[in-house]
N, C-alpha and C positions, 0 to 999 in steps of 0.2 A: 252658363252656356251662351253659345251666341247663335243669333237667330239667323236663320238659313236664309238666305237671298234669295232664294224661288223665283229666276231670272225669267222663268217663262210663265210663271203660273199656274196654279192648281197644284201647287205637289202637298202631297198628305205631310210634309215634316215642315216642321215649325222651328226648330231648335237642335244645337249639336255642340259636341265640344269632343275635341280632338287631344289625345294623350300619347302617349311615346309607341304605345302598343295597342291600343282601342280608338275607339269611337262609340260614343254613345248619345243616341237619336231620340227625342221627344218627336214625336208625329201629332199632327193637331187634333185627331178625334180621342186621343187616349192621354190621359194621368202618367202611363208606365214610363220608364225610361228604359230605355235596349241598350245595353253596352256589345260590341263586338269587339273581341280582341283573338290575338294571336293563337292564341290555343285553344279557345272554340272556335273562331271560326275561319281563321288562317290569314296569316302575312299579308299575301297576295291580295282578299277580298278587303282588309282592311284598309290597307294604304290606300287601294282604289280608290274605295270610298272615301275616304279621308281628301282626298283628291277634289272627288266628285261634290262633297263638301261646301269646299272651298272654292270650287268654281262656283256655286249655286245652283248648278244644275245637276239634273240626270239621277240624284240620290237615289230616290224613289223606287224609280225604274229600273233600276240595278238590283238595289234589293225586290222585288217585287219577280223580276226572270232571274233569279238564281236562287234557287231553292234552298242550294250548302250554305248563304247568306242568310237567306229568309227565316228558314229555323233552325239555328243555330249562332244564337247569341243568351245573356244573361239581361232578365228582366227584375227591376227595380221600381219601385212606387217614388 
């Protein structure tokens, strides 16, 4: 996984790593790993975020005000 740039600071995610069709987020207070991809939890939210990523910013925040993101992913230890 590569560790999230958190250009501005403070964001709950620590770690990510981006695939053809997902994304899946380590956040710093939790063990779990969140994978989102295409058929939970859609195209659209995924590349976003995959975006949002990559830039180091906004992750969080994105998932946090969108709900069809928020729960709607695959959790992994």
């Amino acid at each position: 996984m590569k560790k999230y740039k958190d250009v501005n600071g403070g964001s709950g995610i620590s770690f990510y790593e981006c695939g053809p069709d997902f994304i899946s987020i380590k956040f710093k207070d939790n063990a779990t790993i969140y994978t989102y991809n295409y058929a939970v939890t859609g195209k659209k939210h995924v590349e976003k975020m995959k975006r949002l990523a990559e830039k180091g910013s906004g992750l969080s925040t994105y998932i946090a005000q969108n709900p069809e993101v928020r729960n709607n992913y695959l959790a992994s230890e």
